[in-house]
Every structure is written in structure tokens, then in C-alpha cells.
LUMTIGU-907311 format. One record per atom (N, C-alpha, C): residue number from 1; x negated, z, y; atom name. Coordinates in pm, 1 decimal. Layout:
// LUMTIGU-907311
<r NUM <X Z Y> "CA">
...
***
This chain:
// LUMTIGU-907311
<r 1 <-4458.9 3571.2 11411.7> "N">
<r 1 <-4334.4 3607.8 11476.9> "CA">
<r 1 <-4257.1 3699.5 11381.3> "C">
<r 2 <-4210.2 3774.4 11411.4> "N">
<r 2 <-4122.1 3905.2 11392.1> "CA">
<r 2 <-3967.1 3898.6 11289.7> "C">
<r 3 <-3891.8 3915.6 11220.0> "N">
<r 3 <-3798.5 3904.9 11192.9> "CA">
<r 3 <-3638.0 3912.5 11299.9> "C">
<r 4 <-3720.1 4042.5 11349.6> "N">
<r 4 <-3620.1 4064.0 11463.5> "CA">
<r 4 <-3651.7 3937.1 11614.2> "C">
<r 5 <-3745.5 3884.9 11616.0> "N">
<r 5 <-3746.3 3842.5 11748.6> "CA">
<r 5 <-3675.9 3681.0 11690.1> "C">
<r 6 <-3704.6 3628.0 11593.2> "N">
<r 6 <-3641.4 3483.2 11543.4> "CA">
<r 6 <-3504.2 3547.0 11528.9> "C">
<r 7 <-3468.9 3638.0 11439.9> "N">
<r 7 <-3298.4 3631.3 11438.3> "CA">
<r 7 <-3249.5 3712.0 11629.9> "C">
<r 8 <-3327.3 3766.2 11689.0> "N">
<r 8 <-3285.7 3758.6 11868.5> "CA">
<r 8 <-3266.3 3651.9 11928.3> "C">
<r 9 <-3392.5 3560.0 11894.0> "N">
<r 9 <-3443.5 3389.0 11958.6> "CA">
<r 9 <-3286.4 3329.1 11946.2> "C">
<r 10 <-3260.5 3298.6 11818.6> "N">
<r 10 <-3154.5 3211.0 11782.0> "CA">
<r 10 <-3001.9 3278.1 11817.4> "C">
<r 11 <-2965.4 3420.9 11826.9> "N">
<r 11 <-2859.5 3492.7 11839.1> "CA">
<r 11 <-2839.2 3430.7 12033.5> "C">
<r 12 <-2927.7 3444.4 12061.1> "N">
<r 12 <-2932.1 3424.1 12222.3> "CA">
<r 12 <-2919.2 3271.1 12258.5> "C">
<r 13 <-2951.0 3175.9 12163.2> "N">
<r 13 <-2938.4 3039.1 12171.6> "CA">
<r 13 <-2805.3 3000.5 12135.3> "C">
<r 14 <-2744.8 3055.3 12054.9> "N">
<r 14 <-2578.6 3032.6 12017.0> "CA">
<r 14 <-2513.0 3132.9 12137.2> "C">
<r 15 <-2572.9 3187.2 12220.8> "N">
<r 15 <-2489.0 3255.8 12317.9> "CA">
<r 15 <-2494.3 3179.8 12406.6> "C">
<r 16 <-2616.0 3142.0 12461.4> "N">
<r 16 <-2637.8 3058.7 12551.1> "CA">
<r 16 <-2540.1 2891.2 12547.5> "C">
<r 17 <-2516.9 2843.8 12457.8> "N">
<r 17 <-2443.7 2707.1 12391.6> "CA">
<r 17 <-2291.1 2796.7 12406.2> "C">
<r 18 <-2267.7 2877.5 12356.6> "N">
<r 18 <-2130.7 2938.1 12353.3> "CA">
<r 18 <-2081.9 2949.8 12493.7> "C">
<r 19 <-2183.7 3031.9 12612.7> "N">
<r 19 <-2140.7 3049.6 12758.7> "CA">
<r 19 <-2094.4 2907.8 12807.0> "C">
<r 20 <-2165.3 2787.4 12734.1> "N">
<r 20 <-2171.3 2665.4 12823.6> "CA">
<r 20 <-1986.6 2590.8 12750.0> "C">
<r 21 <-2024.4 2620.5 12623.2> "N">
<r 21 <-1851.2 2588.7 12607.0> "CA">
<r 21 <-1731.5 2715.8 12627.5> "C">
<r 22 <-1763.2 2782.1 12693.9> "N">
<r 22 <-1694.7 2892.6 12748.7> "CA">
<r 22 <-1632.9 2822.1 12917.5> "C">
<r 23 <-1750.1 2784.3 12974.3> "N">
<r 23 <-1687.4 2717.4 13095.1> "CA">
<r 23 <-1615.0 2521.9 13081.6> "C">
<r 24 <-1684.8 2492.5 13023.5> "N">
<r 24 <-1595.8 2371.8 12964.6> "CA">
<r 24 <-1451.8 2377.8 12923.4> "C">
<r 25 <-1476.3 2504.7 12810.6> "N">
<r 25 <-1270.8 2546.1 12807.9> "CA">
<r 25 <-1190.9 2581.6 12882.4> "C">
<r 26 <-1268.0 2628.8 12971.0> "N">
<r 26 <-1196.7 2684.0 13091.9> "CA">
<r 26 <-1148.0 2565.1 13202.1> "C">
<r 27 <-1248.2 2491.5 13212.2> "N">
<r 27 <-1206.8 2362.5 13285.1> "CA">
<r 27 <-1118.0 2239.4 13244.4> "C">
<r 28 <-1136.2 2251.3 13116.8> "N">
<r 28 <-1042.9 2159.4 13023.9> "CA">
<r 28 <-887.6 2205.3 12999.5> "C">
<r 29 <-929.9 2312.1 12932.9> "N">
<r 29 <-792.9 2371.1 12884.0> "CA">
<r 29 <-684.1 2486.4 12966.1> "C">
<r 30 <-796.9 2556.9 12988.7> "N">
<r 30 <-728.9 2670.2 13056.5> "CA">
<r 30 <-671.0 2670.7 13214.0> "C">
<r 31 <-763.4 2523.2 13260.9> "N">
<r 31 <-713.3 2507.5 13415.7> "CA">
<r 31 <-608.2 2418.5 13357.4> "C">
<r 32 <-564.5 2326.7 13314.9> "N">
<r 32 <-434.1 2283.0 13251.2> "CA">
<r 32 <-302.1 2401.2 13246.7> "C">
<r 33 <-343.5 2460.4 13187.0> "N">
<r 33 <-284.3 2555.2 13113.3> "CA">
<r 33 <-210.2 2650.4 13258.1> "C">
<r 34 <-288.8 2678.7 13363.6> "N">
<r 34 <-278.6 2771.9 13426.9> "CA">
<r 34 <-207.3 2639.2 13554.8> "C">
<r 35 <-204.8 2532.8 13564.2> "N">
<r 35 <-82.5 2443.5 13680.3> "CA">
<r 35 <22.6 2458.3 13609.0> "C">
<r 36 <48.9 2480.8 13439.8> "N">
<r 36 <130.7 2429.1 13397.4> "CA">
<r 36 <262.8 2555.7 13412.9> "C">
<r 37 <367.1 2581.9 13534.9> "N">
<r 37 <458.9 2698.5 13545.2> "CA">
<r 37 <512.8 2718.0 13398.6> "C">
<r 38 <492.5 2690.7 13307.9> "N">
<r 38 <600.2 2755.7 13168.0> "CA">
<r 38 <466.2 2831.9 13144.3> "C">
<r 39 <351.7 2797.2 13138.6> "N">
<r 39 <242.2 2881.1 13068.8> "CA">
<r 39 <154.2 2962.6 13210.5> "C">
<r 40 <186.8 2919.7 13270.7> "N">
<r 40 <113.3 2994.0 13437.5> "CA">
<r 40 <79.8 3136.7 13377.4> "C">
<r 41 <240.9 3199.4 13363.9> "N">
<r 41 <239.3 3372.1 13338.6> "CA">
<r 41 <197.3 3437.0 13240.0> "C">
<r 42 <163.8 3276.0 13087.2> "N">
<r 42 <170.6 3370.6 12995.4> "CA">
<r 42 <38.4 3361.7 12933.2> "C">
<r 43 <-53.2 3368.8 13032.1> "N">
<r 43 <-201.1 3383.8 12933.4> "CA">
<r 43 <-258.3 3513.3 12939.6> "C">
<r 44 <-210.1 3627.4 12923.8> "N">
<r 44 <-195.0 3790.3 12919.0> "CA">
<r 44 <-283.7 3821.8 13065.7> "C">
<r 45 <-334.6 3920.3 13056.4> "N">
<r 45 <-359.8 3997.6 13188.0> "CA">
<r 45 <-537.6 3961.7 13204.0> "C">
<r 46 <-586.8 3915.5 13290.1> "N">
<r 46 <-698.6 3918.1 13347.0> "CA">
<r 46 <-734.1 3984.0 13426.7> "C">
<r 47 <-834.6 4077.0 13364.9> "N">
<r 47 <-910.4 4219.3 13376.4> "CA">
<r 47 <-1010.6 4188.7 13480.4> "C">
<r 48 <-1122.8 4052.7 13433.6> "N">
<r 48 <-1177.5 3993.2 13540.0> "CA">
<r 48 <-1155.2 3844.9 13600.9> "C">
<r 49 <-1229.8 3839.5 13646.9> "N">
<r 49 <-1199.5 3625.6 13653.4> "CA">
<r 49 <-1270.5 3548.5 13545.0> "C">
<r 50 <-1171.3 3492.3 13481.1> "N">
<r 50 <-1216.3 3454.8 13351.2> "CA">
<r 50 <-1142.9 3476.2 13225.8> "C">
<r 51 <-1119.8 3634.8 13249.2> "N">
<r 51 <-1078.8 3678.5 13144.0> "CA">
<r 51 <-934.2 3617.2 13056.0> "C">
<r 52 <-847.2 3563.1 13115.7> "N">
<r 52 <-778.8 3483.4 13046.7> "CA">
<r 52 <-801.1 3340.8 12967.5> "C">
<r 53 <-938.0 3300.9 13022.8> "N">
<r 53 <-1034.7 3208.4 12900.5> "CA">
<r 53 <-1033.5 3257.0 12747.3> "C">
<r 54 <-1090.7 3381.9 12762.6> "N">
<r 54 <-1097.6 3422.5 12660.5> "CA">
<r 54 <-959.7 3497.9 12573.9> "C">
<r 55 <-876.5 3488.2 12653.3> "N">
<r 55 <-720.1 3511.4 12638.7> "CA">
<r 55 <-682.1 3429.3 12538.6> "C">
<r 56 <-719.6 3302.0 12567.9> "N">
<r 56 <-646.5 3174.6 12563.7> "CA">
<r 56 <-725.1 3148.8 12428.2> "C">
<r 57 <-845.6 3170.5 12407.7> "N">
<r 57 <-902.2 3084.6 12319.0> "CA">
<r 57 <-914.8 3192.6 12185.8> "C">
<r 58 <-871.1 3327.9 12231.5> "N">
<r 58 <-824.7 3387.4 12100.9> "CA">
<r 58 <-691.8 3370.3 12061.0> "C">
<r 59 <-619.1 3331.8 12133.3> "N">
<r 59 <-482.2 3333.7 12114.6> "CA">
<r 59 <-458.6 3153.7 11986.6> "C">
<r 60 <-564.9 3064.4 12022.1> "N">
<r 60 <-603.4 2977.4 11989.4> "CA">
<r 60 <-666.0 2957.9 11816.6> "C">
<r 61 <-760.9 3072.0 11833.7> "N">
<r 61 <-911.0 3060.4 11731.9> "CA">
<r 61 <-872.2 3133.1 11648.5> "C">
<r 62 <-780.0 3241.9 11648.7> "N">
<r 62 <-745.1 3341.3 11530.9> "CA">
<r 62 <-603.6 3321.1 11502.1> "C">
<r 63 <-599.7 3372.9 11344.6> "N">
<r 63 <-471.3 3304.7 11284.4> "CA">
<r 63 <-326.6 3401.7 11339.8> "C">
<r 64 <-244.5 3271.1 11321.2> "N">
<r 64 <-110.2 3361.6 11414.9> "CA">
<r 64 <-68.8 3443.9 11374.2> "C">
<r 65 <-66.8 3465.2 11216.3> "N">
<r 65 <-17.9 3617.0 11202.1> "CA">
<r 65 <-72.7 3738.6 11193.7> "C">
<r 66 <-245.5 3696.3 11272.6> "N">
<r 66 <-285.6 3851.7 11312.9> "CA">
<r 66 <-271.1 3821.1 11469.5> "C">
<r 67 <-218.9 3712.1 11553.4> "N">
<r 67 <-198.2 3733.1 11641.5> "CA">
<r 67 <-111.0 3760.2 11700.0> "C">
<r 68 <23.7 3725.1 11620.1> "N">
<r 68 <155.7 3772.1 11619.7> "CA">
<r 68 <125.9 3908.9 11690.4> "C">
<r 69 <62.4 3987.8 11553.1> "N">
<r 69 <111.4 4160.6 11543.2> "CA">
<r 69 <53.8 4190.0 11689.7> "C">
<r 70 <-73.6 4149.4 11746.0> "N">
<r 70 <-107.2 4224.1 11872.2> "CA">
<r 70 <9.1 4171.6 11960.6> "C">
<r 71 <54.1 4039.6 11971.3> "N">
<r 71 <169.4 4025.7 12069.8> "CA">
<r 71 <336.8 4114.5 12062.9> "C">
<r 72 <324.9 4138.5 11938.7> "N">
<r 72 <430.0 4267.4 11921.5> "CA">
<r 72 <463.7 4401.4 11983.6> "C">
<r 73 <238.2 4464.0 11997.7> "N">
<r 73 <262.0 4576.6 12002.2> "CA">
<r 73 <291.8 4654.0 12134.4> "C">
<r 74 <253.7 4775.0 12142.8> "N">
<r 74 <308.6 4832.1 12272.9> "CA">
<r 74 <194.8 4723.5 12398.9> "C">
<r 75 <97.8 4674.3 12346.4> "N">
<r 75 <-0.3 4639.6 12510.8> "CA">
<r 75 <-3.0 4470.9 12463.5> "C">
<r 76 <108.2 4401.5 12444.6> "N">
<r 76 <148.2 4231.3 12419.5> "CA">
<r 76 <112.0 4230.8 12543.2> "C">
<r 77 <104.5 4274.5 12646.8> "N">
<r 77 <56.6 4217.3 12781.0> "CA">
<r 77 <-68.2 4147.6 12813.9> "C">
<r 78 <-146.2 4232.0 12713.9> "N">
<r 78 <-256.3 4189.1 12749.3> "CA">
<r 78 <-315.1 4087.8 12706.7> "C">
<r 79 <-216.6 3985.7 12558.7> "N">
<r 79 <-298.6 3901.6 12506.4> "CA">
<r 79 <-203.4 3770.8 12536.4> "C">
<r 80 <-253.3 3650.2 12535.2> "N">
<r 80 <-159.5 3510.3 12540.7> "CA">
<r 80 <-73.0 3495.1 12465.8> "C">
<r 81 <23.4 3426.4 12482.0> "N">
<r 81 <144.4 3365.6 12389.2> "CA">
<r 81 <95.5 3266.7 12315.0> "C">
<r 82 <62.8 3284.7 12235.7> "N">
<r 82 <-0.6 3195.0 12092.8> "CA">
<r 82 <78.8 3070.4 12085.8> "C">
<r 83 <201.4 3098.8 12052.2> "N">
<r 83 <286.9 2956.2 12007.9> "CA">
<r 83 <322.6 2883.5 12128.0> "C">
<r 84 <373.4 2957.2 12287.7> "N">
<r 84 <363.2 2893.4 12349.9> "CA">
<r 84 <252.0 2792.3 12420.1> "C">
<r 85 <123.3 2864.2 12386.8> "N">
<r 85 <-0.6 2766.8 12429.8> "CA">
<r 85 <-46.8 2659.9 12328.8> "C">
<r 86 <-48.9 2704.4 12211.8> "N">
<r 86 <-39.6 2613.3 12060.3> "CA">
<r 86 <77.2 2469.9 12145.7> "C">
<r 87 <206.0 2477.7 12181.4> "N">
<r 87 <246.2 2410.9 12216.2> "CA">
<r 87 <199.1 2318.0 12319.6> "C">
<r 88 <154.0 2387.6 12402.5> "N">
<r 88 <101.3 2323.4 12545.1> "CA">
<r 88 <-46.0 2237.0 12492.5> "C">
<r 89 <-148.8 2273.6 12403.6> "N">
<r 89 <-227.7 2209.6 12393.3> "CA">
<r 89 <-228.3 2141.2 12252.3> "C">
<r 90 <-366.2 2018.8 12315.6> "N">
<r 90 <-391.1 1895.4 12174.6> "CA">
<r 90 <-485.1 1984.7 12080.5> "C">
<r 91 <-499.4 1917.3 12001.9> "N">
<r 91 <-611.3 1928.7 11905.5> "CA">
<r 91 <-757.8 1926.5 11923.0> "C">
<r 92 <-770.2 1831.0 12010.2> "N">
<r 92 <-899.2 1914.6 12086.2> "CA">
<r 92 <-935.4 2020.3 12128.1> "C">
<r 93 <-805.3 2067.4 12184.8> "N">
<r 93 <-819.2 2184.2 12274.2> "CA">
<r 93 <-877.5 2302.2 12208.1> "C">
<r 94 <-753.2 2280.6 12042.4> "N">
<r 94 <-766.7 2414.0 12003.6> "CA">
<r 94 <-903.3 2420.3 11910.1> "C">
<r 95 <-982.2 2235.2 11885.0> "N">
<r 95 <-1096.4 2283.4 11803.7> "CA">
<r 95 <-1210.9 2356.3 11874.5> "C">
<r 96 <-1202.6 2323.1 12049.7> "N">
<r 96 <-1283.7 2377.1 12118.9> "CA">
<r 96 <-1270.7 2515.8 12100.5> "C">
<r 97 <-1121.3 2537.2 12128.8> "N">
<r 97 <-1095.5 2712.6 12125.1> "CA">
<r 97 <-1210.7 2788.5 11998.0> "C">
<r 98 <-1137.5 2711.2 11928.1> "N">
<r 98 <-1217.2 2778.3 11807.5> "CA">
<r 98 <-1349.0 2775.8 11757.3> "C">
<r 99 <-1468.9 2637.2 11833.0> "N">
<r 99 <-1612.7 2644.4 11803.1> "CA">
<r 99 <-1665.4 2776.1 11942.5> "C">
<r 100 <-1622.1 2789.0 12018.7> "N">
<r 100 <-1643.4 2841.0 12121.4> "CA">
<r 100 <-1608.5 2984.2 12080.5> "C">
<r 101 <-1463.5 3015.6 12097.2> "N">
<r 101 <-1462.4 3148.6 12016.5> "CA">
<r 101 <-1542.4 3237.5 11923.6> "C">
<r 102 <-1560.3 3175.8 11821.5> "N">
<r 102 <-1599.3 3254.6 11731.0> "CA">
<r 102 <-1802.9 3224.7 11743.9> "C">
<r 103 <-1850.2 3152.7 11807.2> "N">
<r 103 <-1957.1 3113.9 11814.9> "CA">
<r 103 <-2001.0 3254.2 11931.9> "C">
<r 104 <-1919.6 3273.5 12002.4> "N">
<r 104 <-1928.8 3364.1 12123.1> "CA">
<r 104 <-1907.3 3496.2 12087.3> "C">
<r 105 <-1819.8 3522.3 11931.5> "N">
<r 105 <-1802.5 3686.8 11900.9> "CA">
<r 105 <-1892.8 3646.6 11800.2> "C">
<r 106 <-1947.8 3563.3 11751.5> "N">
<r 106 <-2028.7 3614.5 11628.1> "CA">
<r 106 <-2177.6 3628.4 11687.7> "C">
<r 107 <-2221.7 3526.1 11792.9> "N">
<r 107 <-2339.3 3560.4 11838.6> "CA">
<r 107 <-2364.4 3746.5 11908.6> "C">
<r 108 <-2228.2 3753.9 11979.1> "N">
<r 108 <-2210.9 3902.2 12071.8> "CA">
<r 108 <-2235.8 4032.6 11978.8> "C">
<r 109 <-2137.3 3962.8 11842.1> "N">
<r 109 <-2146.5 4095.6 11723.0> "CA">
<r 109 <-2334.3 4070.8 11667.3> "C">
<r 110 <-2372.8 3979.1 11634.6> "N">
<r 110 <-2521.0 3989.8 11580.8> "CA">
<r 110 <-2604.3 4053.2 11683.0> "C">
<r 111 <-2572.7 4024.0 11833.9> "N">
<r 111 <-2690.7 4091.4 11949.9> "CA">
<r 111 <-2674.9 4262.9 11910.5> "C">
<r 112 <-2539.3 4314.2 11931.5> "N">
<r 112 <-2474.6 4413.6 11936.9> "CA">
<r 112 <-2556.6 4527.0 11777.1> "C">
<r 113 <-2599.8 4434.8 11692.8> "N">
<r 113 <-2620.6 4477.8 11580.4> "CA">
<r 113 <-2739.1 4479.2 11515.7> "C">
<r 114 <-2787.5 4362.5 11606.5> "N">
<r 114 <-2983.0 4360.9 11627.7> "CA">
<r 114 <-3014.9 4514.4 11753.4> "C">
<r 115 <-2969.2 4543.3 11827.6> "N">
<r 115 <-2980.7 4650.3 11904.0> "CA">
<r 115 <-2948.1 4781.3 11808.9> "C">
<r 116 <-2872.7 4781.3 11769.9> "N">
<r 116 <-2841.4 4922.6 11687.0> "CA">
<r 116 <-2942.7 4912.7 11544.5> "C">
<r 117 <-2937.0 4808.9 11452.4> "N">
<r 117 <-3041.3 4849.0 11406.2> "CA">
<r 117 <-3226.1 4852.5 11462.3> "C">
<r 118 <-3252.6 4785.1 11583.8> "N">
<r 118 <-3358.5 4827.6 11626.3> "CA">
<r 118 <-3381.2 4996.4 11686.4> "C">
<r 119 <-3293.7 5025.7 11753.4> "N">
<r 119 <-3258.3 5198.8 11742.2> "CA">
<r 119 <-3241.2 5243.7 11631.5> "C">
<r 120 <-3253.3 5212.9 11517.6> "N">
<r 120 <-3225.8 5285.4 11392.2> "CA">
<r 120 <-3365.1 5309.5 11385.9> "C">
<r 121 <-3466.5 5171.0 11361.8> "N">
<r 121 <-3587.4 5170.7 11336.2> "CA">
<r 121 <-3589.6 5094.6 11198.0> "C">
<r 122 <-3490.5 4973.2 11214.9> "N">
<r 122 <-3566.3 4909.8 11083.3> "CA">
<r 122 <-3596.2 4816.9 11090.6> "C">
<r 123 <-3646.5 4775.0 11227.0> "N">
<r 123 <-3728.1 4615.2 11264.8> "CA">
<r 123 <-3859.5 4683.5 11243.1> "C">
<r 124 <-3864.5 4832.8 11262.8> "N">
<r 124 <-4036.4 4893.9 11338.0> "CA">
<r 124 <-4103.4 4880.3 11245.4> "C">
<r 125 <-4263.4 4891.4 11220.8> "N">
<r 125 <-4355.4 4827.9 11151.3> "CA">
<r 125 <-4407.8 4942.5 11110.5> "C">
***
């Protein structure tokens, strides 16, 4: 077996585990989140259905004062209110946010990066 096809195998297995706590947060936290009228409006803009999952669980998984600055800037629309959802949820919530999160951009960034270097040509034999 290949270098590239074991680090693909496993990149796709933490995606696959990541999609599945992707819909779990969503059912746990984010449908909470979304009866609750103080937080209804403020989980930024959903582009598709869904997309405020992933609203929510960055607003969650990354630290507040790089999340602050995006809620500052000219397009705060588009991302959740950090402290107000920090408020609204337990500690569960937010450890989910955060195995899920970053399990889901780090697997996306390794696929993203197994593809570009296989177009480079340095898996080729």
C-alpha cells in the first residue's frame, strides 16, 4: 500500500466520523439553539441548510479573540455571536463543537492537500 492511499484511507475516515458528529451537533446543540428566540437570529447567515452548524461550532471551537475580530468586521453577518451562544450552551456542547470542528477542517485541509500535492507529482513513482 502506497503512502498516499493510507494517509487518503485515514483522512477520509476522520471525515467520515466528523460528518457523523456534524449531524449529532446539529441535533443536540444547534436545534436548541435555533427554538431558543434570544439566539434564533444570531447564528450568522446560512448560505445552505446546515450552514449555521458550522456557524455555531466555529463560533464555539476557535478562540474568542480571533473570533471577536471576524464579528467586528464589515461581513459580522455572516458568523455567530460567540458569547451569546457560549452563554446558551453546556460544556458538552462546546466539547462537541470543538472535537467535531476541528476534526472536520483538519481532515478537509489534509484531503485538500493530498490532491494538490498528488498534482504536483510527489506521491508518483
Amino acid at each position: 500500500m502506497s503512502t498516499f492511499t493510507a494517509i487518503l484511507g485515514c483522512s477520509v475516515a476522520v471525515m467520515l466520523l466528523s460528518l457523523i458528529l456534524y449531524v449529532l451537533f446539529g441535533q443536540i446543540t444547534v436545534r436548541k439553539l435555533r427554538k431558543n428566540p434570544e439566539t434564533k437570529y444570531e447564528l450568522g447567515l446560512e448560505f445552505a441548510s446546515g450552514w449555521d452548524i458550522l456557524n455555531v461550532a466555529q463560533a464555539l471551537a476557535t478562540p474568542r479573540k480571533f473570533h471577536k475580530v471576524l464579528e467586528r468586521g464589515q461581513l459580522a453577518f455572516l458568523h455567530a455571536n460567540s458569547e451569546l451562544i457560549a452563554k446558551h450552551t453546556n460544556r458538552f456542547d462546546r466539547a462537541l463543537a470543538i472535537v467535531f470542528f476541528w476534526m472536520f477542517m483538519g481532515s478537509a485541509f489534509c484531503l485538500i492537500s493530498l490532491i494538490i500535492l498528488d498534482k504536483i507529482g510527489v506521491f508518483s513513482s
